[in-house]
C-alpha positions as a printed Julia matrix, in Angstrom:
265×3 Matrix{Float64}:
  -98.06  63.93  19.76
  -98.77  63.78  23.64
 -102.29  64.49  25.16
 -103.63  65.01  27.99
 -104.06  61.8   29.29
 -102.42  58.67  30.45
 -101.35  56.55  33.25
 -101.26  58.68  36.53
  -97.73  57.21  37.91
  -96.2   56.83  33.95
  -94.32  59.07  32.96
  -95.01  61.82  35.54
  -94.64  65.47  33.66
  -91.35  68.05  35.25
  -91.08  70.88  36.46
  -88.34  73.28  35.57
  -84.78  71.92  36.63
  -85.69  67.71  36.13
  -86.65  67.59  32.44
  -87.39  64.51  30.39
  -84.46  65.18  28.21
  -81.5   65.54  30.01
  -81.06  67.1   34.09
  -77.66  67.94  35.25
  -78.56  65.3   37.97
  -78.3   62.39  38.86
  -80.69  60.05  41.26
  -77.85  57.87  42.53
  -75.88  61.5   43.13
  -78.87  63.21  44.64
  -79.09  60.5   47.3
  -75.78  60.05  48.1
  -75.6   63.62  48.93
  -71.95  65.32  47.27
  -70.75  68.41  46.81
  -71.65  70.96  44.35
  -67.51  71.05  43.15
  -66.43  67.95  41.04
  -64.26  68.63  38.33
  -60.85  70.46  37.89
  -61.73  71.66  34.5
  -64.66  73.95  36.0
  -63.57  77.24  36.45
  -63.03  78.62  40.21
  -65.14  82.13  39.41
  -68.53  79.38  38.04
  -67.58  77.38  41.28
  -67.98  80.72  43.92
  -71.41  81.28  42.25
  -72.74  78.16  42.59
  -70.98  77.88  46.39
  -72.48  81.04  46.89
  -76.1   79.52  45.81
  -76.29  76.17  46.92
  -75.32  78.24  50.43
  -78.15  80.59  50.4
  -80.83  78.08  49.2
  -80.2   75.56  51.97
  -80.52  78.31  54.3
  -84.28  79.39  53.57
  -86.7   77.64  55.75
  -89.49  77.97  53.96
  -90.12  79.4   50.09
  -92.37  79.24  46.99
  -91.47  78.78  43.13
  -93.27  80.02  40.16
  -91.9   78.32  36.95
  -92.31  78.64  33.25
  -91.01  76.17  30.98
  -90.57  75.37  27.79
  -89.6   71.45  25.78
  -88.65  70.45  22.74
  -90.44  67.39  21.64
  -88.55  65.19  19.07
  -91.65  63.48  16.47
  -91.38  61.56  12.96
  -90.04  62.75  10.25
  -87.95  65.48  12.01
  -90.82  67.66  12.99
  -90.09  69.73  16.79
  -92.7   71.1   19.06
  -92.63  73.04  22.12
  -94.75  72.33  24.81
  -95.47  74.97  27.52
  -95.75  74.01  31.48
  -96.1   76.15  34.19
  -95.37  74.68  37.95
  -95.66  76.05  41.55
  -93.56  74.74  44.73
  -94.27  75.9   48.24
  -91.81  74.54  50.36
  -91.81  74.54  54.38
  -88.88  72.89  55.83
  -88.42  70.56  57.65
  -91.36  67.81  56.03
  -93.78  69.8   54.13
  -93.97  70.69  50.29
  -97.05  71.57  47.57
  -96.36  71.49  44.08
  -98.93  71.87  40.88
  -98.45  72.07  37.57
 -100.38  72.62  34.12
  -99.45  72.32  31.29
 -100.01  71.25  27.09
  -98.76  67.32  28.28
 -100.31  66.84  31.87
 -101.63  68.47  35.12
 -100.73  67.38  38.04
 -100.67  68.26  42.0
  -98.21  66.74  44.61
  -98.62  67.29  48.17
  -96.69  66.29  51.2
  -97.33  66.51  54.59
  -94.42  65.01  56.37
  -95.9   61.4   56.3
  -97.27  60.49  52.78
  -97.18  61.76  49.63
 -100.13  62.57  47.46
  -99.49  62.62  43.45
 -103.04  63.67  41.65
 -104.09  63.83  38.3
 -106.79  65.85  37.61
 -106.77  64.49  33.84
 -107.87  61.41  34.93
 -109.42  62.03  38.45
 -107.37  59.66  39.9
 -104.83  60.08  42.98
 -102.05  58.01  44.64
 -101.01  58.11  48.51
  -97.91  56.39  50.19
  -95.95  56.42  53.02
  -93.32  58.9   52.94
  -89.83  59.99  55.17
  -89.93  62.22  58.01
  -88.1   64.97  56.3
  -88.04  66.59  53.27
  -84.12  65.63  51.97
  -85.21  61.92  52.73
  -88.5   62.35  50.67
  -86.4   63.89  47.27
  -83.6   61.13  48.01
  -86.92  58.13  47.62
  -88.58  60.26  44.86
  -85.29  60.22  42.89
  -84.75  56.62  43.7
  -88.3   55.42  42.56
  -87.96  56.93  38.91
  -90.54  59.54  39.93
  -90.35  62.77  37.26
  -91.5   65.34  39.81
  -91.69  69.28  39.66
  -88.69  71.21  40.49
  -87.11  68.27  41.98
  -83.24  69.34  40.74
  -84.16  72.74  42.94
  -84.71  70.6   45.67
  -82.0   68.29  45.45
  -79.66  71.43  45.07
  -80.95  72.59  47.83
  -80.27  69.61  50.26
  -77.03  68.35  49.13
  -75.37  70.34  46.31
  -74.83  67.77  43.29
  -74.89  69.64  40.08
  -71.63  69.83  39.2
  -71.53  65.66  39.69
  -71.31  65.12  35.88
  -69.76  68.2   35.03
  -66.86  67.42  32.22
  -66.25  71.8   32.5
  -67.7   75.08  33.66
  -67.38  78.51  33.07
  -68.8   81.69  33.77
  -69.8   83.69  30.98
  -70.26  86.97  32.12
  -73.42  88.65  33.32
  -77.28  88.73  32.17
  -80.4   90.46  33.17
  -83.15  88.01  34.11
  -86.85  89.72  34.57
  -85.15  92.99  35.75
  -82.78  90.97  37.93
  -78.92  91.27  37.0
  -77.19  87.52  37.52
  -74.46  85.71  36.35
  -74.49  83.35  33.56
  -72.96  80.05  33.73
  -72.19  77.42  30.8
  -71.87  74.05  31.91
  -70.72  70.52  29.27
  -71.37  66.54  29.7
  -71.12  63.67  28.17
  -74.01  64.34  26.51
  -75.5   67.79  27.71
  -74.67  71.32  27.77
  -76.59  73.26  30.36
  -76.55  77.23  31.57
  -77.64  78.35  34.63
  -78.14  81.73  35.38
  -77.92  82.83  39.39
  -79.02  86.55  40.62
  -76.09  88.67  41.63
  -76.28  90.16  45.37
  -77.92  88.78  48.59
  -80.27  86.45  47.77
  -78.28  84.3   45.14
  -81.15  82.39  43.87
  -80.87  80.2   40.29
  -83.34  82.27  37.52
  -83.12  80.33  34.5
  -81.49  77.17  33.57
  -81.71  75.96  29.56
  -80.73  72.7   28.68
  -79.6   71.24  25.21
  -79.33  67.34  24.35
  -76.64  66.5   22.09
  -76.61  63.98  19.76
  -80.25  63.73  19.14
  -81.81  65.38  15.92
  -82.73  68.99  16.41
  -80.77  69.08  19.53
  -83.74  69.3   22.05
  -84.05  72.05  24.6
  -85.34  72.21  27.84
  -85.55  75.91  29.58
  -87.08  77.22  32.45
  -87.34  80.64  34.21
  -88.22  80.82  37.76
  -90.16  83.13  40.04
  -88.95  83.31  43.65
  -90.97  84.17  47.16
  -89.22  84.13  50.31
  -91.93  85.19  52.54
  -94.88  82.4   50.5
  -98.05  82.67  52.53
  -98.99  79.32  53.82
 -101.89  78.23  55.91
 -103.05  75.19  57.58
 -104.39  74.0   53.98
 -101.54  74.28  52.3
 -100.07  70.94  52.48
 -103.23  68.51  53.0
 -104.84  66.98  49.97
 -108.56  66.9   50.3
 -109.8   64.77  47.02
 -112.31  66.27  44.63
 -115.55  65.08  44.13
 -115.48  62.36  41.9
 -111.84  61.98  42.22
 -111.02  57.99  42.56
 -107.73  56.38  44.7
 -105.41  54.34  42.94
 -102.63  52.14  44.01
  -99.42  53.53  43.92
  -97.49  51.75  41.69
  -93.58  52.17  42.57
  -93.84  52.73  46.43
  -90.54  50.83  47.25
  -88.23  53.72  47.25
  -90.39  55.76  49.13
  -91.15  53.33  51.76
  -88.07  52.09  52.06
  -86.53  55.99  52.84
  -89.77  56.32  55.52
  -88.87  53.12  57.61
């Protein structure tokens, strides 16, 4: 069983939509960019809805995310648990994001301010800086490409370029569902290896709610699931997006920069 504890840049603990068993995206899609349509065999009516949101979200200019989460983890002897994570994402476009998350595996905080990147671990008082791109796309496209697990991050890709469908084998809408109150449509998605659902509110503001996301092939068929909490008016001051280190907090290298520096030259 996980604890809390471990290398600060291992195996970095998701979010919501990027999950450590199976994400409807890709790194090599996400920074390529793409379009949110791919196959023939998903239907038009689950195609509109995500049109319709990948629209809306690359419209907002600033926003926050509340998420709660849920994972299956596989152990011995066929034996499941769930772990429970929460995570928060205040995003200011063009260059500047916060994320933190808690959780029964890891905490940690992410900050970026346009120039670096800040990833600490409050397990093991430890941070990382490096050198980061100019804008916020660029920044997901290096995180992606440097095999960094990071909150949210399928959200943000979505957001920027529109992938998810990439993989997509077929697609349907399902019908409609009530998320929190909120009515939305309820999408079923198939891989190679994945089935996903996505559920997107209904109306003007056609944000995703819930996505739930099932392995196949692996014993117990592992889920991932996620609800989140939207804000389109977040409250953000000067202090949100600069890390100031805790006392006692020590700086480590970073230990996969290349990606990253590579997008910010």
């Amino acid at each position: 069983m996980k604890t809390k504890s471990g290398n600060l840049l291992g195996p970095l603990l998701v979010g919501a939509m990027a999950c450590s068993l199976a994400t409807p995206l890709s790194a090599q899609e996400a920074g390529q960019g793409g379009s949110s349509v791919a196959s023939s065999n998903v239907s038009a009516q689950a195609q509109a809805v995500l049109a319709r949101m990948t629209g809306f979200m690359q419209g907002l200019e600033s926003f926050s995310i509340e998420s709660r989460s849920t994972r299956d983890e596989l152990l011995a002897y066929g034996y499941t648990l769930q772990n429970n994570e929460r995570a928060s994402l205040v995003v200011q476009r063009p260059n500047k994001l916060r994320s933190e998350v808690s959780g029964d595996v890891r905490d940690r905080t992410f900050v970026y301010d346009g120039s670096k990147l800040v990833i600490y671990s409050p397990d093991d008082q430890a941070y990382a800086t490096v050198g980061a791109p100019s804008t916020l796309a660029a920044l997901v496209s290096g995180i992606l490409d440097a095999g960094i697990e990071f909150p949210l991050i399928d959200v943000l890709a979505q957001s920027a370029a529109g992938t998810l469908t990439s993989q997509v084998s077929s697609g349907i809408l399902v019908g409609s569902a009530t998320i929190d109150g909120i009515e939305c449509d309820h999408l079923a998605f198939r891989q190679a290896d994945t089935d996903w659902q996505l559920w997107v509110a209904k109306g003007a503001q056609p944000l995703p709610r819930r996505i739930l996301i099932t392995t196949r092939y692996e014993v117990g068929n592992p889920q991932f699931e996620a609800t989140l909490d939207w804000n389109l008016k977040p409250k953000i001051t000067p202090g949100t997006f600069a890390f100031v280190a805790p006392k006692g907090a020590v700086e480590i290298p970073f230990d996969r920069p290349a990606a990253l520096v590579g997008q910010a030259q």
